[in-house]
BAFI-3210 file (N, C-alpha, C; in Angstrom, 3 decimals, decimal comma, padded with zeros to 6 digits):
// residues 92
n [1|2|3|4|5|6|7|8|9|10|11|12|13|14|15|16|17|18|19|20|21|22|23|24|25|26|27|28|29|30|31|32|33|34|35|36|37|38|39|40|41|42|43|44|45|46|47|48|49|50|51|52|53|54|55|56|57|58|59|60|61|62|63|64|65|66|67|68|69|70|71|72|73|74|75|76|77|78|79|80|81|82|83|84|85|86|87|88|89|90|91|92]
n.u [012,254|013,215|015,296|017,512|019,048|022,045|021,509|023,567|026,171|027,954|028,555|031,534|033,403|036,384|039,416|038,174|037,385|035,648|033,681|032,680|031,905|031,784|030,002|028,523|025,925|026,528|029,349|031,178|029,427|029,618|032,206|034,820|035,513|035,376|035,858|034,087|033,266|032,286|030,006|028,931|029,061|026,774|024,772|024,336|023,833|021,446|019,889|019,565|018,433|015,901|014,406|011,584|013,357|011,979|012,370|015,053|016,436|015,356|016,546|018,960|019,033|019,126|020,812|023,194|022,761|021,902|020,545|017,139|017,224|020,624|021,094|019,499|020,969|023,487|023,119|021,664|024,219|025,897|024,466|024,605|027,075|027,266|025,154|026,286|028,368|026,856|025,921|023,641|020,523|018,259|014,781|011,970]
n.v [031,363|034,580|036,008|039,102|040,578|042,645|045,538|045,919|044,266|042,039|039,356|037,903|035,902|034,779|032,963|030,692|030,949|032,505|035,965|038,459|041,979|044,769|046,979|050,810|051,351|049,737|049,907|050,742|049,821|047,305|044,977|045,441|043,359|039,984|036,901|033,816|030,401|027,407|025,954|028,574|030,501|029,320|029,015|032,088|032,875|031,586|033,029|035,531|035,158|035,253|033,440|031,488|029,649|027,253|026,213|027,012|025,177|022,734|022,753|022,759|019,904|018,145|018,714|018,824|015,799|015,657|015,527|017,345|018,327|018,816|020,310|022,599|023,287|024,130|025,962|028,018|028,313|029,855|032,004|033,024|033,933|035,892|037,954|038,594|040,710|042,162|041,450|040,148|040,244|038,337|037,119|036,427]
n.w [004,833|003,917|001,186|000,503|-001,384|-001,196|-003,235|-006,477|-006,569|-007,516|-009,130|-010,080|-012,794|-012,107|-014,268|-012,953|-010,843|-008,032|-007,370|-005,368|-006,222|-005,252|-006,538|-007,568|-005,575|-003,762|-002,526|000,188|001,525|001,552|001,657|-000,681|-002,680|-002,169|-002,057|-002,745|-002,915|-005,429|-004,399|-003,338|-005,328|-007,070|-005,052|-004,969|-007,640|-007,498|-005,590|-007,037|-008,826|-007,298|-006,013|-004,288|-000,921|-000,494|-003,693|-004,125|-002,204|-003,570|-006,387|-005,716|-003,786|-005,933|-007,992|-006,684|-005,518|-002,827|000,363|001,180|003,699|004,145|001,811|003,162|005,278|004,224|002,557|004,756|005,773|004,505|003,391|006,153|006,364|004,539|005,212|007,702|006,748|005,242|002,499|001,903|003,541|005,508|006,045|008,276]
ca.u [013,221|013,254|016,537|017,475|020,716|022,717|021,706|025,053|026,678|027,773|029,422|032,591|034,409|038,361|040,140|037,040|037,659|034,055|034,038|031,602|032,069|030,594|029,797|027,500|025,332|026,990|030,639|031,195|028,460|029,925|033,778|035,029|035,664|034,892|035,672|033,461|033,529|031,949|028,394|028,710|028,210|025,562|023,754|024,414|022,773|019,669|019,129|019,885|016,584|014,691|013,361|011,847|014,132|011,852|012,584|016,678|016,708|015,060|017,125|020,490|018,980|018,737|021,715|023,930|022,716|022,372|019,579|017,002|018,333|021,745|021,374|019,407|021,866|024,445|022,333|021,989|025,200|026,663|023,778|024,587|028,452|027,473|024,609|027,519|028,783|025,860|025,781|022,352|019,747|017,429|014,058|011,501]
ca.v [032,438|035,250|036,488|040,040|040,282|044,138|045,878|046,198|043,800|041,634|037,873|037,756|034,657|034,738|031,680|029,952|031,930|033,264|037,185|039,312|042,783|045,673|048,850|051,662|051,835|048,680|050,561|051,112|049,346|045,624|044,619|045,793|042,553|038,971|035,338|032,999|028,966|027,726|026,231|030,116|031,034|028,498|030,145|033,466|032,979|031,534|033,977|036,701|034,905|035,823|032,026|030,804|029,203|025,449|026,356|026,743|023,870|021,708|022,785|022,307|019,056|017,808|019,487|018,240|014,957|015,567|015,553|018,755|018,870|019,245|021,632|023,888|023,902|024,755|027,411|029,205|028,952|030,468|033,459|033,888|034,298|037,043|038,422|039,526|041,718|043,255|040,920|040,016|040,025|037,571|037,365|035,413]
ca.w [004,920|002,129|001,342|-000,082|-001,999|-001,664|-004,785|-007,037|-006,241|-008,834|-008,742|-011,290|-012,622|-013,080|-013,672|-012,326|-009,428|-008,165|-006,454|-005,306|-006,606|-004,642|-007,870|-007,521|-003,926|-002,550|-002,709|000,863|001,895|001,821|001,360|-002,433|-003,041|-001,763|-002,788|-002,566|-003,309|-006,257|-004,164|-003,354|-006,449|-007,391|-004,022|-005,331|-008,869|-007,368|-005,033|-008,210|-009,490|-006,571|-005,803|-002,957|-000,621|-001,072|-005,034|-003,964|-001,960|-004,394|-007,215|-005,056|-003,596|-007,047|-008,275|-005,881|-005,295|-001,449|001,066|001,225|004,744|003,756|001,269|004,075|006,139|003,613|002,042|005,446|006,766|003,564|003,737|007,770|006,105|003,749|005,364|008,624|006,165|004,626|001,284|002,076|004,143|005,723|006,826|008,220]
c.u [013,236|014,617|016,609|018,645|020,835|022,583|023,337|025,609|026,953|028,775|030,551|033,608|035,504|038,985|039,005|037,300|036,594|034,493|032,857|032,072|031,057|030,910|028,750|026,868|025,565|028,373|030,345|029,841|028,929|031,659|033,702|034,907|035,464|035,237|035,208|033,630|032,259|030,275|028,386|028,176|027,289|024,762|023,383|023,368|021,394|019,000|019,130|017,859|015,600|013,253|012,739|012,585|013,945|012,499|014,070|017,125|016,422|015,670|018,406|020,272|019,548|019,937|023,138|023,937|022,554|020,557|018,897|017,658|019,759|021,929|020,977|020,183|023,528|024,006|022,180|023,502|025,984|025,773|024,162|025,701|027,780|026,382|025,344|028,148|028,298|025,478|024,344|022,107|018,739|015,817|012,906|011,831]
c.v [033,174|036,011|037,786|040,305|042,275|044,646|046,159|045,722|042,472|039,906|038,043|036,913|034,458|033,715|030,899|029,818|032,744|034,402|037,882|040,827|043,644|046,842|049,589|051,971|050,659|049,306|051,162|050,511|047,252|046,186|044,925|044,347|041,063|037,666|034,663|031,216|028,788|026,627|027,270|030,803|030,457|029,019|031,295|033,770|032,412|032,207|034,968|036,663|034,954|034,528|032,053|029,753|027,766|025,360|026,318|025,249|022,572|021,168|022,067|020,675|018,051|017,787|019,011|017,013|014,516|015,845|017,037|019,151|019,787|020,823|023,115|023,977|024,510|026,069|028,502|029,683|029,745|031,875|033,715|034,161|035,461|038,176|039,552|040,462|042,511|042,667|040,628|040,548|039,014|038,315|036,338|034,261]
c.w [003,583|002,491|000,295|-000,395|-001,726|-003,125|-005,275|-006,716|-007,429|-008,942|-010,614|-011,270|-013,176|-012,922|-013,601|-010,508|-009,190|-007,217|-006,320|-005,619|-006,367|-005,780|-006,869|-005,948|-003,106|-001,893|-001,153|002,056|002,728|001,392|-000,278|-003,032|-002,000|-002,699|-002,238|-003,870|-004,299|-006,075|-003,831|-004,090|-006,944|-006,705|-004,700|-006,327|-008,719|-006,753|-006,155|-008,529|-008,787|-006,521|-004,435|-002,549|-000,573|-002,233|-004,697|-003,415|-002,583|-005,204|-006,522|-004,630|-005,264|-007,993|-007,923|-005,580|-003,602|-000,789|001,275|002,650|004,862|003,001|002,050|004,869|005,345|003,098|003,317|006,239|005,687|003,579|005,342|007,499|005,793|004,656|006,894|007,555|005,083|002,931|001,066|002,567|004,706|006,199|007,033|008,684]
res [x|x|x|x|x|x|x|x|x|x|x|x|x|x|x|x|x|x|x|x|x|x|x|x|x|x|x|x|x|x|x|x|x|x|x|x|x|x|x|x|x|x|x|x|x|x|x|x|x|x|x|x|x|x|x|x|x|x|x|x|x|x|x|x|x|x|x|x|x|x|x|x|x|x|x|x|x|x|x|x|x|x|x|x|x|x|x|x|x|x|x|x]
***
């Protein structure tokens, strides 16, 4: 699966409170704002880095302490969240 993040879109941490923050050509595009949990944002910043999704699941396996299984099914059901409202994309 290759995933394509909304350009401008920007993850911001208040409190240690994670948000997605739609600027520039996301603005109207996705929700202004968004909170997300904080494997959300761990997701978030590896897709930023434009891994492949073995390379995410490895890291998170690893990371987490949890089965690669696990982590794929956490990794897509958190992209089939964002990707309903235009945060991503999938493909593949």
């Amino acid at each position: 699966m290759t995933y394509t993040l909304q350009k401008d879109v920007a993850l911001v941490t208040v409190c240690d409170e994670h948000f997605l923050v739609a600027a520039g050509q996301a603005r109207g595009k996705v929700p202004a704002v968004k909170g997300i949990n904080r494997p959300g944002a761990y997701f978030w910043n590896l897709l930023q880095q434009k891994l492949p999704e073995n390379d995410i699941l490895r890291h998170t396996a690893a990371d987490y302490h949890i089965p690669i299984e696990k982590a794929a099914l956490a990794l897509r059901r958190f992209a089939a969240l964002l990707a309903a409202e235009g945060y991503l994309t999938m493909a593949g």
